[in-house]
PDB file of N, CA, C and O in Angstrom, chain B, residues numbered from 101:
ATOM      1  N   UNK B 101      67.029  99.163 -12.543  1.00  0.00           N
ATOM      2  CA  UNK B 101      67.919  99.504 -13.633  1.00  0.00           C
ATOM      3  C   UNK B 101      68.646  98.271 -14.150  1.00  0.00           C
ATOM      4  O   UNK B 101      68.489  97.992 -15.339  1.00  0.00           O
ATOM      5  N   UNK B 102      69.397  97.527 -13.418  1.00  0.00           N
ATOM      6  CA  UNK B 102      69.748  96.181 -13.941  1.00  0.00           C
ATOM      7  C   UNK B 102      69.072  94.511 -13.321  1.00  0.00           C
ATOM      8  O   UNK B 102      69.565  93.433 -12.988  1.00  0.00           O
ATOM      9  N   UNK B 103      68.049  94.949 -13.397  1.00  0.00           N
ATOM     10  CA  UNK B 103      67.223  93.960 -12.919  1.00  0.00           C
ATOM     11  C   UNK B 103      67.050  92.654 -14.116  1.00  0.00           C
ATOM     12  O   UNK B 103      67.826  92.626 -15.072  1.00  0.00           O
ATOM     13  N   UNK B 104      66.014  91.647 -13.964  1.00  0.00           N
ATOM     14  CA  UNK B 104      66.344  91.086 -14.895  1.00  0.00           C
ATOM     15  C   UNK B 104      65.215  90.957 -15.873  1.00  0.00           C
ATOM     16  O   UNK B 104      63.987  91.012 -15.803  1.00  0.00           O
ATOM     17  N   UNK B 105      66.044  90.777 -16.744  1.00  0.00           N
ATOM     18  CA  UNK B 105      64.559  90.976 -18.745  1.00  0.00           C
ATOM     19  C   UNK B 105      63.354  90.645 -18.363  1.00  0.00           C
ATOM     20  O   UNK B 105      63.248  89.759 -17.514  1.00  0.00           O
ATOM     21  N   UNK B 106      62.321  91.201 -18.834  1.00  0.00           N
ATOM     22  CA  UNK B 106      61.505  90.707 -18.838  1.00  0.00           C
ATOM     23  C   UNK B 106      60.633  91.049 -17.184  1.00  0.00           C
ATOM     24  O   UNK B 106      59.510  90.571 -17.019  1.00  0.00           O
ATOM     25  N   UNK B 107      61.186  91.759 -16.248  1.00  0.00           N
ATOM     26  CA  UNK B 107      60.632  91.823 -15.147  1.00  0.00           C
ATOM     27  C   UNK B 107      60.357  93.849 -15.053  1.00  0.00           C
ATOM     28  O   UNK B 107      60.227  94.520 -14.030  1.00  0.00           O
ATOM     29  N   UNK B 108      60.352  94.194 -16.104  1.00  0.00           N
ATOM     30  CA  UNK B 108      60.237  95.645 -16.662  1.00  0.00           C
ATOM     31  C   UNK B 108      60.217  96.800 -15.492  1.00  0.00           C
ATOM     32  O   UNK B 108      59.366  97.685 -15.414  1.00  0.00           O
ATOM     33  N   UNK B 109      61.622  96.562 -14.362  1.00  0.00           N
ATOM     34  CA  UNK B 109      61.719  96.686 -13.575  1.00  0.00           C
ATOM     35  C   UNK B 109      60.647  97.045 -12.670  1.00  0.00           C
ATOM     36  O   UNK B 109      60.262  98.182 -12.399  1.00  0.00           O
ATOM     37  N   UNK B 110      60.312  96.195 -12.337  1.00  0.00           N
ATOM     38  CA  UNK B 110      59.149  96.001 -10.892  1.00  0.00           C
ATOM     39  C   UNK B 110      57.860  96.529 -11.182  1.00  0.00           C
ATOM     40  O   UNK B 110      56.907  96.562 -10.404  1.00  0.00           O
ATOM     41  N   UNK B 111      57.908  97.077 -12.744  1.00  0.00           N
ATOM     42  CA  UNK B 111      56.442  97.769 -13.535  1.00  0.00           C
ATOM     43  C   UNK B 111      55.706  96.481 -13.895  1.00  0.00           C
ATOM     44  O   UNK B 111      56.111  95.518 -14.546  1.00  0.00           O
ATOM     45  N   UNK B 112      54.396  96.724 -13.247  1.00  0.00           N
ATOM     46  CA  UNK B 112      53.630  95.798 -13.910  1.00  0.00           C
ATOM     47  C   UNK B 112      53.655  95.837 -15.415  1.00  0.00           C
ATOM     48  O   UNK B 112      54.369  96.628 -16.032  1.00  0.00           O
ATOM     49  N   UNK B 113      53.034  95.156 -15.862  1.00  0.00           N
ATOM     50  CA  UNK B 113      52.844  95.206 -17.601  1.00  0.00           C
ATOM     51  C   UNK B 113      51.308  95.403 -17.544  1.00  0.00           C
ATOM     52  O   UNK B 113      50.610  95.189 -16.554  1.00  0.00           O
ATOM     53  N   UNK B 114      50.798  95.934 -19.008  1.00  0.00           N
ATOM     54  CA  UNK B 114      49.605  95.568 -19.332  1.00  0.00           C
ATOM     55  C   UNK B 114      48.745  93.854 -18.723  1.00  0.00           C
ATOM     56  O   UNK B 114      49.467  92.858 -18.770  1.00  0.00           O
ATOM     57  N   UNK B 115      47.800  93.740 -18.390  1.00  0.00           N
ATOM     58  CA  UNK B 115      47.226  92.755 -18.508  1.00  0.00           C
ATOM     59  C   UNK B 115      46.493  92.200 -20.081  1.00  0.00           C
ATOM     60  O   UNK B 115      45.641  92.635 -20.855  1.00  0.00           O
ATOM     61  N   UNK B 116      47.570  90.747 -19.981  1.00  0.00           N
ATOM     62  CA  UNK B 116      46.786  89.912 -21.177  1.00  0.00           C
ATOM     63  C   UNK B 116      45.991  89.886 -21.542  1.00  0.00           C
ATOM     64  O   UNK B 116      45.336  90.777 -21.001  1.00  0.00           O
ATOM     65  N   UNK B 117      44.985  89.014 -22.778  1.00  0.00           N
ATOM     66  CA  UNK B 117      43.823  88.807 -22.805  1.00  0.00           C
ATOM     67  C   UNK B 117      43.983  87.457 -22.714  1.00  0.00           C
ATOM     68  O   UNK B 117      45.017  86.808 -22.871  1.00  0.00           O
ATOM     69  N   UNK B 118      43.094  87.153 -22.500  1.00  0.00           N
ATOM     70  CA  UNK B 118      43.065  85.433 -21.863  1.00  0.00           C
ATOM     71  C   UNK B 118      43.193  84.548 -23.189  1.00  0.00           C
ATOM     72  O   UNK B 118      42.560  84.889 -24.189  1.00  0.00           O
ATOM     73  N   UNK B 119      43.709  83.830 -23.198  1.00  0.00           N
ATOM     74  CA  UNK B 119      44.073  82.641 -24.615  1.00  0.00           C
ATOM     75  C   UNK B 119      42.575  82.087 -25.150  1.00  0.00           C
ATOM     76  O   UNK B 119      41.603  82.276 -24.420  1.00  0.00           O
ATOM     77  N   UNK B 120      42.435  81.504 -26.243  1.00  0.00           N
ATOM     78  CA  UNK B 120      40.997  81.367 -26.718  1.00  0.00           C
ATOM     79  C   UNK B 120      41.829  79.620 -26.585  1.00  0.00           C
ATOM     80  O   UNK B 120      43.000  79.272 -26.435  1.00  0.00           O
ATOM     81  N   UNK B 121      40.455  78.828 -26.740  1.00  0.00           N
ATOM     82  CA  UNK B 121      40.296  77.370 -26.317  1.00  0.00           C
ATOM     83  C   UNK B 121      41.431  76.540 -27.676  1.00  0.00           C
ATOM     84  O   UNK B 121      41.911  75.406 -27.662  1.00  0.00           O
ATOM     85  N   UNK B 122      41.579  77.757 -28.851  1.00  0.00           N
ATOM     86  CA  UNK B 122      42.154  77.485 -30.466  1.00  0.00           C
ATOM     87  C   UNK B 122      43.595  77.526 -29.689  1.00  0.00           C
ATOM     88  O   UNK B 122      44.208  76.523 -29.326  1.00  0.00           O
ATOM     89  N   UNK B 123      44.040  78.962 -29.491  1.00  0.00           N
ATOM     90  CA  UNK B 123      45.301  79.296 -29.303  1.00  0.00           C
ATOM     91  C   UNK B 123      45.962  78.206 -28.041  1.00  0.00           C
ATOM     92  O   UNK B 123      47.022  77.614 -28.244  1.00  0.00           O
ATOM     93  N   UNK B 124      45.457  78.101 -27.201  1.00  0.00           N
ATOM     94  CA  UNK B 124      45.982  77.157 -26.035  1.00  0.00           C
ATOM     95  C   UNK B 124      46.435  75.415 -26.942  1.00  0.00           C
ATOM     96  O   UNK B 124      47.450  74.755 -26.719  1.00  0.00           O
ATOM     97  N   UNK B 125      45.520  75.131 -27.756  1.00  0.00           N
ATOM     98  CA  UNK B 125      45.521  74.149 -28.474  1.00  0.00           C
ATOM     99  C   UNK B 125      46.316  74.068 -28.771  1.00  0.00           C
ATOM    100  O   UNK B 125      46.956  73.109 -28.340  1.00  0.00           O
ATOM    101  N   UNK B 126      47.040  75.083 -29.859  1.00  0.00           N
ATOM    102  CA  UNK B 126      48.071  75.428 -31.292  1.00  0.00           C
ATOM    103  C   UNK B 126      49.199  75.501 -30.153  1.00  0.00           C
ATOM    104  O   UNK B 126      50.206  74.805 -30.285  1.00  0.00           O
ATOM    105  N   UNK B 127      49.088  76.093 -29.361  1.00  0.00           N
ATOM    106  CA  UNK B 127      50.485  76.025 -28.408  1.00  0.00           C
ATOM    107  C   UNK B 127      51.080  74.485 -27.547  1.00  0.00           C
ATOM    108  O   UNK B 127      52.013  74.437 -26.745  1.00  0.00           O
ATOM    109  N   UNK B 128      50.484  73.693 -27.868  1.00  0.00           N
ATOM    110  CA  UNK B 128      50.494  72.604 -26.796  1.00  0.00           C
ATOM    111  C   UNK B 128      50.804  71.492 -27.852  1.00  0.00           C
ATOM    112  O   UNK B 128      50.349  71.488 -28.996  1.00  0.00           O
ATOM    113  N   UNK B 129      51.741  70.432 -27.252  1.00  0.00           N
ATOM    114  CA  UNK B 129      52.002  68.979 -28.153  1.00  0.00           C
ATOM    115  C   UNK B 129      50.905  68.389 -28.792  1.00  0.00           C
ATOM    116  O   UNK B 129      51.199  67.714 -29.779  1.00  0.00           O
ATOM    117  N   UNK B 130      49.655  68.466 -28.480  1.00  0.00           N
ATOM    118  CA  UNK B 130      48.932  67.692 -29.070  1.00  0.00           C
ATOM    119  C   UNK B 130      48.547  68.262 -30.404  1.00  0.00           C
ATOM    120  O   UNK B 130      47.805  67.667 -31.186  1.00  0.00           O
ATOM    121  N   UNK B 131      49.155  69.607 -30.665  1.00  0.00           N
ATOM    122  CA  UNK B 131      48.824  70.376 -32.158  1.00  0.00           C
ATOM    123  C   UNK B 131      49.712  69.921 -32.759  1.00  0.00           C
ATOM    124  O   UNK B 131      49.329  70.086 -33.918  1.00  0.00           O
ATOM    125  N   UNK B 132      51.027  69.264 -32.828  1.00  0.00           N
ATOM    126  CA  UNK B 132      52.051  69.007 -33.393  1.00  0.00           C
ATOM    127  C   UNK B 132      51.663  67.297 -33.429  1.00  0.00           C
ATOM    128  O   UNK B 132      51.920  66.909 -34.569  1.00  0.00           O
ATOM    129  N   UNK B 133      51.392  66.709 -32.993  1.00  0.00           N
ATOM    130  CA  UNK B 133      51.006  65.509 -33.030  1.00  0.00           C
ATOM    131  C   UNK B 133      50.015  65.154 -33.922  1.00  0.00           C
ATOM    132  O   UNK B 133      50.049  64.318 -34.825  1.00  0.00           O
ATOM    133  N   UNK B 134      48.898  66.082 -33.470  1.00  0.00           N
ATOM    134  CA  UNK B 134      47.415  65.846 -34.301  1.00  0.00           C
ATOM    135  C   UNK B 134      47.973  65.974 -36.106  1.00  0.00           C
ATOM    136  O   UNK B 134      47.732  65.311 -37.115  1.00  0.00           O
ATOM    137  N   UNK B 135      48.843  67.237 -35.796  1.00  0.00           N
ATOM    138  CA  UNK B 135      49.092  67.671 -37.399  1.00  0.00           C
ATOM    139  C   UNK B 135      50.160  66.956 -37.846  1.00  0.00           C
ATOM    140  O   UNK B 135      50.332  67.224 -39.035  1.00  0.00           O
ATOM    141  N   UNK B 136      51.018  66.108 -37.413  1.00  0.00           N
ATOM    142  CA  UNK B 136      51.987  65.244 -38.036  1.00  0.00           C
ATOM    143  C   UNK B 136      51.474  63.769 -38.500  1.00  0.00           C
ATOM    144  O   UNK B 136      52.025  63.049 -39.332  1.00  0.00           O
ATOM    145  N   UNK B 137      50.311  63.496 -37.777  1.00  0.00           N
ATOM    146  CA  UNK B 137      49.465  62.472 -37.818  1.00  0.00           C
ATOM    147  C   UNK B 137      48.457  62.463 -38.995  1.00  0.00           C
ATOM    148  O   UNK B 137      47.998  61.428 -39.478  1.00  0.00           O
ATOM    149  N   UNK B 138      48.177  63.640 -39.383  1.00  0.00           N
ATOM    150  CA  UNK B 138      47.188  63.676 -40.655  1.00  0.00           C
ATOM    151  C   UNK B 138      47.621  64.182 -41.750  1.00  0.00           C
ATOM    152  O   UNK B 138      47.016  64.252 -42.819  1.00  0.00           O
ATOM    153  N   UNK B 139      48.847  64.601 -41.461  1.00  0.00           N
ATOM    154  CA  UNK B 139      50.088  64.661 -42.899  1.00  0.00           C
ATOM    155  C   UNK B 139      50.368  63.522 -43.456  1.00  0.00           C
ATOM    156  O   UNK B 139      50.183  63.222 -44.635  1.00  0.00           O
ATOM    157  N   UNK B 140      51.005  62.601 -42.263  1.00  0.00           N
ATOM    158  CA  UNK B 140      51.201  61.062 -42.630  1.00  0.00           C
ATOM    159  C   UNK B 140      50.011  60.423 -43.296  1.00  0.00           C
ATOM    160  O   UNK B 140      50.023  59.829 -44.375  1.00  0.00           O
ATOM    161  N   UNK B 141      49.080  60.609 -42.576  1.00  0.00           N
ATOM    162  CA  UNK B 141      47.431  59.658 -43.006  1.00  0.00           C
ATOM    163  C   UNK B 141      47.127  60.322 -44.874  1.00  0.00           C
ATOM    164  O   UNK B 141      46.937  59.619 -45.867  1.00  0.00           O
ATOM    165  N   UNK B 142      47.185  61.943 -44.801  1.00  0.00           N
ATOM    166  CA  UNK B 142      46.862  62.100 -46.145  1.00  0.00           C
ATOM    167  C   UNK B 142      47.919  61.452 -47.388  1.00  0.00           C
ATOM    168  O   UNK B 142      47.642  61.107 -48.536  1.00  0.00           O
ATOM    169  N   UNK B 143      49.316  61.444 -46.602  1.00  0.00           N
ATOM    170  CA  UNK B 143      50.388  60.722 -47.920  1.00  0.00           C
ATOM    171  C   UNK B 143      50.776  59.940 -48.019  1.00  0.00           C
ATOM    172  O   UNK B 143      51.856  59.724 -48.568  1.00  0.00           O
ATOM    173  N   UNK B 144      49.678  58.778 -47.266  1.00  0.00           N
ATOM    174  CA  UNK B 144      49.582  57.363 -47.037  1.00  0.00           C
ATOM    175  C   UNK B 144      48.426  57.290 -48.223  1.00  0.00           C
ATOM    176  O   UNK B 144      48.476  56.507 -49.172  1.00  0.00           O
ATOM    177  N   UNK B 145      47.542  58.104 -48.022  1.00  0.00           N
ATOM    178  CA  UNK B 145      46.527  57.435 -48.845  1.00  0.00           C
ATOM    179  C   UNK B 145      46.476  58.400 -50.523  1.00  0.00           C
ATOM    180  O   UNK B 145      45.653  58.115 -51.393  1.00  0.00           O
ATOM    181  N   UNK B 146      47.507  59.509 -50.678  1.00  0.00           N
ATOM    182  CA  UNK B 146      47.721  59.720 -51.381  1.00  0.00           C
ATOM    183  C   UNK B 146      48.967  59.117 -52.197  1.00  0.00           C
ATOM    184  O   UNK B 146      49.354  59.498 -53.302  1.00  0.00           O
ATOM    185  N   UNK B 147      49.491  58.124 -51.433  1.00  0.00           N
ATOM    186  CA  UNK B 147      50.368  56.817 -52.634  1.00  0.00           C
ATOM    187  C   UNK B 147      49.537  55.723 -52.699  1.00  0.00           C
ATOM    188  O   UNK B 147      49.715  54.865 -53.564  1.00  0.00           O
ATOM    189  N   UNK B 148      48.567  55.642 -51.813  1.00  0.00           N
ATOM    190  CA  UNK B 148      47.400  54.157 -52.185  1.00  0.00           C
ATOM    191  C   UNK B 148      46.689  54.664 -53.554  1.00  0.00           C
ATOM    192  O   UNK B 148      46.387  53.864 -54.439  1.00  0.00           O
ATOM    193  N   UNK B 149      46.475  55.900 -53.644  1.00  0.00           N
ATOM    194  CA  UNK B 149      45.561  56.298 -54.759  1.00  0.00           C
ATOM    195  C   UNK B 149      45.469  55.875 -55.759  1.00  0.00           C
ATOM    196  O   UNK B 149      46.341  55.071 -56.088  1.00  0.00           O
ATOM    197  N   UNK B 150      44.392  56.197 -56.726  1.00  0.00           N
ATOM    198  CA  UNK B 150      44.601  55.440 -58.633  1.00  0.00           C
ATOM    199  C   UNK B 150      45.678  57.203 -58.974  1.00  0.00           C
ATOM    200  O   UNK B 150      46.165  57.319 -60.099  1.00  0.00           O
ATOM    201  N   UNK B 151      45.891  58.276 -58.013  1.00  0.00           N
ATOM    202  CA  UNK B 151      46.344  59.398 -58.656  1.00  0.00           C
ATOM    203  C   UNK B 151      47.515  59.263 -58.601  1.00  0.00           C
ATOM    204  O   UNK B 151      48.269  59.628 -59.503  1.00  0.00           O
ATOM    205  N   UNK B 152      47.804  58.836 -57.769  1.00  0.00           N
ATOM    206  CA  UNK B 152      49.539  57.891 -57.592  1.00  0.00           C
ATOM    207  C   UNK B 152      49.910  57.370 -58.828  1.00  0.00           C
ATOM    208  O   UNK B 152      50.787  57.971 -59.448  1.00  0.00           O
ATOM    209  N   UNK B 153      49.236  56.013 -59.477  1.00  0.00           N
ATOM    210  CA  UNK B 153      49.424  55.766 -60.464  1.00  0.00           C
ATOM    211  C   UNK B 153      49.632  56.318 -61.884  1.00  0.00           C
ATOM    212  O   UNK B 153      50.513  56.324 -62.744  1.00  0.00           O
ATOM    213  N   UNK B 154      48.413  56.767 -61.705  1.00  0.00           N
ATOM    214  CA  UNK B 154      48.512  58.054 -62.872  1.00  0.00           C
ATOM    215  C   UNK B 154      49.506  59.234 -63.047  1.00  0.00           C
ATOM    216  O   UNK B 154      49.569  59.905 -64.077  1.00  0.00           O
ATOM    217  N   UNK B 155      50.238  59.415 -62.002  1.00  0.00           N
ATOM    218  CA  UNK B 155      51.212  60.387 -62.275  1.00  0.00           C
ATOM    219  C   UNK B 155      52.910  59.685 -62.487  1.00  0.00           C
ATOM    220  O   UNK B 155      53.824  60.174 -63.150  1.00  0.00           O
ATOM    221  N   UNK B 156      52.918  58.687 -61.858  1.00  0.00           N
ATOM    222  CA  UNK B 156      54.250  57.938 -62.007  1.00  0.00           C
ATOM    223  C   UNK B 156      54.617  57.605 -64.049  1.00  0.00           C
ATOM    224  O   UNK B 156      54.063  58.137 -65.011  1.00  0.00           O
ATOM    225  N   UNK B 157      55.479  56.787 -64.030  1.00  0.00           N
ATOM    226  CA  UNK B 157      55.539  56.863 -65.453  1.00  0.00           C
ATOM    227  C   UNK B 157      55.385  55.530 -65.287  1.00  0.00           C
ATOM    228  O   UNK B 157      55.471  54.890 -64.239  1.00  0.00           O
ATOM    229  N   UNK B 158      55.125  55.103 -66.511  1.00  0.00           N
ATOM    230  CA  UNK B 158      54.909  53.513 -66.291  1.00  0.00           C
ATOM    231  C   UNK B 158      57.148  53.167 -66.952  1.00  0.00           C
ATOM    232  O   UNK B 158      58.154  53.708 -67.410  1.00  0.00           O
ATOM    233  N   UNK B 159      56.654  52.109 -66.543  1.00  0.00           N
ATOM    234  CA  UNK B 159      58.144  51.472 -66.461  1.00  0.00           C
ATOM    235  C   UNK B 159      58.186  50.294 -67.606  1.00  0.00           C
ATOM    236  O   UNK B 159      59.210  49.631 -67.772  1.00  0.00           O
TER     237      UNK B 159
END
């Protein structure tokens, strides 16, 4: 009765389904890394661009 959260007093729970090789990925630092890393890389090379140029105003 006042046991603690999450331990659905001494009731097992359903069993999970096992994580897919994606989801374990997306949960882990290297998804936040990988994807901060190719944000940077695309708006690195999207100010190297000729589209860069073309959209600025000329001065």
């Amino acid at each position: 009765m006042f046991g603690m959260p999450g331990l659905n007093g001494g009731i097992p729970s359903a069993p999970q389904a096992p994580k897919s090789k994606f989801q374990e990925f997306k949960e882990s630092p290297a998804f936040t890394i990988v994807l901060n890393g190719s944000l940077f890389i695309a708006g690195v090379a999207f100010i190297q661009s000729p589209l860069m140029d073309m959209l600025a105003p000329q001065l």
